[in-house]
C-alpha positions in Angstrom: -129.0 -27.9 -60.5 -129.5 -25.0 -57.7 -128.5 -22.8 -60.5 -130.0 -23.8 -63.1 -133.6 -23.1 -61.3 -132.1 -19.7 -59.9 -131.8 -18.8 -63.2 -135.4 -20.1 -64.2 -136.8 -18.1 -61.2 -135.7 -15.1 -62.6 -136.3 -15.4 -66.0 -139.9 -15.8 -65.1 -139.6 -12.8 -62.5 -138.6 -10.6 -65.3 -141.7 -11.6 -67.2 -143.8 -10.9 -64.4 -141.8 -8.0 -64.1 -142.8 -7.2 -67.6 -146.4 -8.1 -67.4 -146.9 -5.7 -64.5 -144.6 -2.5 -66.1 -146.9 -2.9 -69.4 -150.3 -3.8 -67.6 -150.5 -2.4 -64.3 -148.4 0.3 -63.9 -149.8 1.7 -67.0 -153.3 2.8 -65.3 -151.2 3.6 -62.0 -148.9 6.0 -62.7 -147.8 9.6 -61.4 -148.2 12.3 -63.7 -147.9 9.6 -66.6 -144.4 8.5 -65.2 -144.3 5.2 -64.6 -141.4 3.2 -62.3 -139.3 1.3 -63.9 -138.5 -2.3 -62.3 -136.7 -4.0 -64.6 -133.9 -1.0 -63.2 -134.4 -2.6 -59.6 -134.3 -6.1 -60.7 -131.2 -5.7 -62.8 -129.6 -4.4 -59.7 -130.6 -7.3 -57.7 -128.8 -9.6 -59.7 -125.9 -7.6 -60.1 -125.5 -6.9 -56.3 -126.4 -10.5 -55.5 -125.4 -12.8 -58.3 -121.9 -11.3 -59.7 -120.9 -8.9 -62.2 -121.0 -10.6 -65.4 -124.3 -12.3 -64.3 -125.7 -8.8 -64.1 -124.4 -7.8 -66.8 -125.4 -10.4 -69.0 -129.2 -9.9 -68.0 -128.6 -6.4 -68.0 -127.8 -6.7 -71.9 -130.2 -9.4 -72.9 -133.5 -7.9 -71.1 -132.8 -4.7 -72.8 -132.1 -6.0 -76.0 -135.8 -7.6 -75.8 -137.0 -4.7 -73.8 -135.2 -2.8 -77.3 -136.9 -5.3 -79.6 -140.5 -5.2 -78.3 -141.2 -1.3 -76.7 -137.8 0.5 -77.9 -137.4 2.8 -80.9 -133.9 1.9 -81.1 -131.9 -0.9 -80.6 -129.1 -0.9 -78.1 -130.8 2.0 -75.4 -132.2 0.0 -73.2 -129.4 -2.8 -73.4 -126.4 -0.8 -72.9 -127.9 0.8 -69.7 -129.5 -1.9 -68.1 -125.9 -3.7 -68.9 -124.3 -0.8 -67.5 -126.8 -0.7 -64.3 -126.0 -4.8 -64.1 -122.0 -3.8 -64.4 -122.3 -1.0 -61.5 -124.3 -3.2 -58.8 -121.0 -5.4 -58.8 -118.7 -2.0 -57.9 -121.7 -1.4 -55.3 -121.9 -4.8 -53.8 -117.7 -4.4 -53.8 -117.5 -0.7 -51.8 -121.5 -0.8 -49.8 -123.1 -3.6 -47.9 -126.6 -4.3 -49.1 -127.4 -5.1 -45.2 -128.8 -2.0 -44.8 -132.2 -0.8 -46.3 -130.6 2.5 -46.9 -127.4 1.5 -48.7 -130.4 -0.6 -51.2 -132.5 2.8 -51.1 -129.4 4.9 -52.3 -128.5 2.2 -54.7 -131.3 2.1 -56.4 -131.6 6.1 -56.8 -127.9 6.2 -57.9 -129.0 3.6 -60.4 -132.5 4.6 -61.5 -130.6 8.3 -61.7 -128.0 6.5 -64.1 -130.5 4.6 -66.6 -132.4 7.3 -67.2 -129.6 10.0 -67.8 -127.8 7.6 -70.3 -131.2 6.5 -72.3 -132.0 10.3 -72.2 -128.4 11.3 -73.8 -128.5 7.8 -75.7 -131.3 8.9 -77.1 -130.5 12.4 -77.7 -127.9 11.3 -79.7 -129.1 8.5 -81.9 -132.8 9.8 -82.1 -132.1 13.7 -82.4 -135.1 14.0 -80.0 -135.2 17.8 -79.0 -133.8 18.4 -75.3 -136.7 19.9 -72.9 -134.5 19.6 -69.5 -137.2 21.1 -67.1 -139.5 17.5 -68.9 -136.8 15.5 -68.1 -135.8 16.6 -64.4 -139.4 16.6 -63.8 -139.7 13.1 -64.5 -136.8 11.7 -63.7 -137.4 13.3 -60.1 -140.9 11.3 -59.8 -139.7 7.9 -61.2 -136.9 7.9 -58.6 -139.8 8.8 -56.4 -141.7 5.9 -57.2 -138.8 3.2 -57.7 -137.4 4.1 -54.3 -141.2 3.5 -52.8 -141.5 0.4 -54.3 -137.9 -0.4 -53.3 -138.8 0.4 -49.7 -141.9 -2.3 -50.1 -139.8 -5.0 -51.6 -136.5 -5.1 -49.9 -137.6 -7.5 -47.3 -138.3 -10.7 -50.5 -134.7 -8.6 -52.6 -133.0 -9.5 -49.1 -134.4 -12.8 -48.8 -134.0 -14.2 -52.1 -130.6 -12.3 -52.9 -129.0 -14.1 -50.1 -130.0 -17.5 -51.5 -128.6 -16.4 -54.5 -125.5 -14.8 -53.1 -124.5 -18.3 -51.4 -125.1 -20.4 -54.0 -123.1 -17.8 -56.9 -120.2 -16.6 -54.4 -120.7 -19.0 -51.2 -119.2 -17.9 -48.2 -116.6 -16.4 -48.7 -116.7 -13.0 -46.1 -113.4 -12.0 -46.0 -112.2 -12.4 -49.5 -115.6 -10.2 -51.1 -113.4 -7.1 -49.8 -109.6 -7.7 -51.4 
């Protein structure tokens, strides 16, 4: 039952999620760049839940982030699947105890998405490659995802250790062999 509304809770917290990417952060953004949360939320569940939970809502969310704001289908889905894959090697070799090791984590990962959906796209789309573009913004949306990691940590913390116990319960010493 505890699962079943964990899973709720965050099916509606990625539709806030997405109500606030298309609505808000549309009119406050840097330099047109805006952050990208669904990148941060995807690695809370991967970090807290397990791997193939992440994963799993790594690949669905971007196949409807794909359907509804994507030009093609799979970009978004295999990296947020990949991002949702990673946060189970990170939760394996870093401890999320830290506000720094969560900062990092979330630049390595943010750094990650946006490489693969630029080469993804590259590849499928045949955009033209402007690298000075891309570093530029992919320098200020790490920027801004790391601020607004910073602000939330304290309810990611909160609410991934609820998570964590009911997922993987306590089991300390086995999380490391």
């Amino acid at each position: 039952m505890k699962k079943a509304i964990i899973n709720i809770s965050l099916i509606l917290t990625a539709i806030l999620i997405y109500i606030l990417q298309a609505n808000f952060f549309s009119w406050f953004n840097i330099a047109g760049v805006m952050p990208n949360l669904f990148v941060i939320f995807i690695l809370f569940i991967g970090l807290f839940a397990n791997r193939t939970m992440g994963a799993i809502y790594g690949l669905v969310l971007g196949l409807l982030l794909d359907f509804i704001i994507g030009t093609k289908v799979g970009i978004y889905s295999i990296g947020l699947g990949l991002i949702g894959f990673l946060s189970a090697i990170f939760d394996k070799n870093f401890s999320k105890d830290s506000r720094m090791t969560i900062m990092i984590m979330g630049v390595v990962a943010t750094a990650i998405f946006e490489i693969l959906s630029y080469v993804l796209s590259y590849i499928f789309l045949s955009i033209h490659v402007e690298l000075f573009s891309f570093i530029k913004i992919l320098i200020i949306e790490i920027i801004f995802n790391l601020i607004l990691t910073i602000i939330i940590y304290p309810l990611i913390q909160k609410c991934g250790y609820y998570i964590e116990n009911e997922y993987k319960g306590n089991k300390i010493l086995t999380r490391y062999f």
